[in-house]
N, C-alpha and C positions, 0 to 999 in steps of 0.2 A: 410737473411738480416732482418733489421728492417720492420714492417709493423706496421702501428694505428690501431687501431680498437679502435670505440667509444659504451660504453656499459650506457644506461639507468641507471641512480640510482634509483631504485624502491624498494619498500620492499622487500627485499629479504626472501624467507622461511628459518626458523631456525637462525633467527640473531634477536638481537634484537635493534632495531633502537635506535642510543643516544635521541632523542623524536621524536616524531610523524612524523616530518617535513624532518629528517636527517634519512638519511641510508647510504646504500655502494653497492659492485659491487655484489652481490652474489657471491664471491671467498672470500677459504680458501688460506691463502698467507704466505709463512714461509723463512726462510732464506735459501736456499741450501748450502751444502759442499764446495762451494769455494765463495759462499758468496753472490750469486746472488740472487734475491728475484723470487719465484717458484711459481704460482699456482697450489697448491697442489691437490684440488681439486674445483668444481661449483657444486654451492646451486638446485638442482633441481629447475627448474620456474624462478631463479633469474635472474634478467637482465645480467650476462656474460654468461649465459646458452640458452640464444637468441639467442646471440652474434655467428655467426658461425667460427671467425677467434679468438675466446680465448677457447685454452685447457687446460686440467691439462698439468703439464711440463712444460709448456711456460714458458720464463724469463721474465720479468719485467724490462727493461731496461728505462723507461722514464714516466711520468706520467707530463701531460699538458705538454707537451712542457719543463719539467727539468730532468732531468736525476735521476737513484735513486743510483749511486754507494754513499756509503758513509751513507746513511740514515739510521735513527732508524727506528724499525717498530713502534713505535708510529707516527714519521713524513709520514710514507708511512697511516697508520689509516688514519692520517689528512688529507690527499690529496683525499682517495678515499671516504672518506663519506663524504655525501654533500648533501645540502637539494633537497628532492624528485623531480625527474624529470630530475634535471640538469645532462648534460653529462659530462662524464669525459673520455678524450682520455687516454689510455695505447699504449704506443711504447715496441709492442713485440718483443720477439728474439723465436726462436722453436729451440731446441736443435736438432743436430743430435743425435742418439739413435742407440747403441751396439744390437746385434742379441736378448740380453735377456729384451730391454725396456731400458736400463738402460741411462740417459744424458751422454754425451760424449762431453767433452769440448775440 
């Protein structure tokens, strides 16, 4: 099922903040094969790497309180960077997972 998890917007390592004041979650974020938005991978040190309820594979199903079927990844960009400090809630999904890793929808 869905669960929140709220991750710090902090500087993330290896990204590079739109200025000073702005960053994002420490997640790398892609579309997956049937279209759901995947954390691919977390920024070593970066606030979703804190976070003990966000892994790689997780979906991405909501960000603040809206849902993200439908979004571009520039609108998904827009929602998760935000000036430093502020939190941003992610409503995850955890896929089941076939013998070799693999999402199983």
């Amino acid at each position: 099922g869905q669960r929140p998890a709220v991750v710090r917007q902090l500087q993330p390592g290896g990204q590079a903040p739109v200025n000073e004041a702005m960053c994002g979650i420490g997640a790398f974020i892609e579309r997956g094969d049937h279209g759901h938005l995947v954390i691919k991978n977390i920024t070593p040190d970066g606030p979703a790497s804190h976070n003990r309820d966000v892994y790689p594979g997780d979906f991405i199903v909501g960000i603040d309180g809206g849902g993200t079927q439908g979004m571009s990844m520039m609108q998904v960009r827009n929602k998760v960077i935000g000036r430093r400090g502020t939190p941003v809630t992610l409503s995850l999904q955890r896929p089941m997972r076939d013998g070799n890793g693999n999402n199983v929808l």
